[in-house]
N, C-alpha and C positions, 0 to 999 in steps of 0.2 A: 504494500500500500504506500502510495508517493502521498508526502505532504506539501500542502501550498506553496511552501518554500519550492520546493521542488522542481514542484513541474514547473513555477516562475525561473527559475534557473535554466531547467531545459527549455524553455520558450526562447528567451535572452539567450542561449548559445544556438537555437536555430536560427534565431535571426542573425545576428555574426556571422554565424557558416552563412549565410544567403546574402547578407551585403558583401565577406570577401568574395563571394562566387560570378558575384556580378560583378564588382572591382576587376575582377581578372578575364571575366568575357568583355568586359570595357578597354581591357585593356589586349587582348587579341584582337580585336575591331580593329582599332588602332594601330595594330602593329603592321600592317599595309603601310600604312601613312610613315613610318618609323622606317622601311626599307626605303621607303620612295626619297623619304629625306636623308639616307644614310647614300644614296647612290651616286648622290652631283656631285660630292666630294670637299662641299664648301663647308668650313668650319661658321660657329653661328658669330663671332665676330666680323670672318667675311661676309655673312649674310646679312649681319646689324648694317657691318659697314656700307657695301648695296644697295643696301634699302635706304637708306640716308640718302646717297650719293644721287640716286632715283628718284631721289622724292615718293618712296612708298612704303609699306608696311611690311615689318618681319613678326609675324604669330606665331608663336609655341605655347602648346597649351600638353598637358597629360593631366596625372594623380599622383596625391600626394598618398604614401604607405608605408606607413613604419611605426615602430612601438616604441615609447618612451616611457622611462621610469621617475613619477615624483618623488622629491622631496623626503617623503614619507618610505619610499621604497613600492609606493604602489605599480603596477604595469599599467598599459593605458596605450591601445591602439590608437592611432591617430589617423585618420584618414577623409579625402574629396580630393575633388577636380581645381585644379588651378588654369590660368589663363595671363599670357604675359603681350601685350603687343607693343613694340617699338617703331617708334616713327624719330623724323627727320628734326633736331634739336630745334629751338626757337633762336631767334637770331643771334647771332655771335656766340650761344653757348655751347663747347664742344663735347657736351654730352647729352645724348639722346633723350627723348621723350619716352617712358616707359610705362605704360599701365600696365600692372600688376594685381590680379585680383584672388581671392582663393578663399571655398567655404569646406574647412573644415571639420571635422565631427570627433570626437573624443571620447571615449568608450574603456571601462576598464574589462582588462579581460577574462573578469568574472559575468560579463554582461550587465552590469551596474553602471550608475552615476552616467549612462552617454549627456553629451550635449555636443553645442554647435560654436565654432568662435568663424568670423569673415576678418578675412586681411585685405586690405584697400588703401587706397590713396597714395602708392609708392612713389617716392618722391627719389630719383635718382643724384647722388651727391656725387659718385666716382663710377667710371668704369674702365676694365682692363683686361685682355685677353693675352691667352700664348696659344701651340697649338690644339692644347687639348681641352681648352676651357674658357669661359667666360663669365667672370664675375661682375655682379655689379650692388653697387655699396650707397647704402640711404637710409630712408626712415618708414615704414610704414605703419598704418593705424589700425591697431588689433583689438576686434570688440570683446569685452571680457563682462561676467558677472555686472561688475564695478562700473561700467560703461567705458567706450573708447579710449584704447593709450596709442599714443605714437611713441614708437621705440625703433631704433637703432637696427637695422638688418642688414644682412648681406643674402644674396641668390647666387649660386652659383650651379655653370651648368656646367654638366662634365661630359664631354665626347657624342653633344646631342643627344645622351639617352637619358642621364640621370640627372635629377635634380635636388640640392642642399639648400635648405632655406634655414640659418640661422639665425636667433634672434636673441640680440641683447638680454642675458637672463640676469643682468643689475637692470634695468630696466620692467622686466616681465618676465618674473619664472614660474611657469604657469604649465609650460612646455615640459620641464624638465631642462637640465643641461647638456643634452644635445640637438642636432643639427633635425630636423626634420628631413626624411629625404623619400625622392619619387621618381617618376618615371616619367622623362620627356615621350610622351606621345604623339605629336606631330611638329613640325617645325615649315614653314613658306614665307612665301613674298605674296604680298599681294598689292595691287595698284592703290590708287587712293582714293 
């Protein structure tokens, strides 16, 4: 005989099995999109830089997935779809316009306590590439509990596939002390 507790536990662990299962058919969809940008052979700084140069848009967008441990020692799935698009700086500043967007979901891995945080308004302060990477260094606004904080971040992308979204945790340690990381899912140009 199961008790409430219970079967509430097994419900919460089939839901998790069915958001990861859909995470990861979200993420075979996608992964067309992932050869097709892996094939022209341009790194995404030369694709940032293009698209400036063109006067047009460079889009990368995937999911964020990975587990991070509070404070506390808790575990704590972190997971959603992110969205970045870069366009052509405003005048005379030598670094690009960058929106940055991403909703989140947090979830401990007992299937308790989920909720939602959205990161927005990325204000790009630096950015700098080599061959395998492109980071870029600012601030963006992270809804919390407490209402909106703007904190200290860095994105970085590694070899078009993967992506690190650190966040200042003297700032907001809310995360956990590391890196969030995910899965560049598609990367293009598009006109304006």
């Amino acid at each position: 005989m199961t008790t409430a507790k219970q079967q509430q536990q097994a419900a919460a662990i089939l839901g998790l099995s069915a958001i990861l299962v859909a995470g990861m058919a979200f993420s075979a969809l996608l992964s067309g999109n992932v050869a097709q940008a892996q094939g022209d052979n341009l790194g995404m700084s030369d694709r940032i830089t293009a698209a400036m140069k063109d006067n047009k848009r460079m889009v990368a967008s995937g999911v964020f997935s990975t587990m991070q441990t509070g404070a506390d020692g808790a575990h704590w799935l972190v997971y959603g779809p992110w969205r970045m698009i870069v366009t052509q700086p405003d005048g005379g500043n030598e670094n690009p316009n960058v929106s940055f967007r991403a909703s989140v979901r947090m979830v401990m891995t007992d299937g308790n306590a989920m909720h939602r945080h959205a990161i927005s308004d990325f204000k790009v302060s630096k950015w700098f590439s080599d061959d395998s990477s492109t980071t870029l260094e600012g601030k963006a606004t992270i809804t919390t509990r407490d209402g909106p904080v703007e904190t200290p971040v860095t994105i970085k992308i590694l070899q078009k596939q993967v992506i690190v979204f650190t966040i200042d945790t003297s700032v907001l340690n809310h995360f956990g002390e590391t890196p969030l990381y995910g899965i560049v899912g598609m990367v293009r140009t598009l006109g304006n």
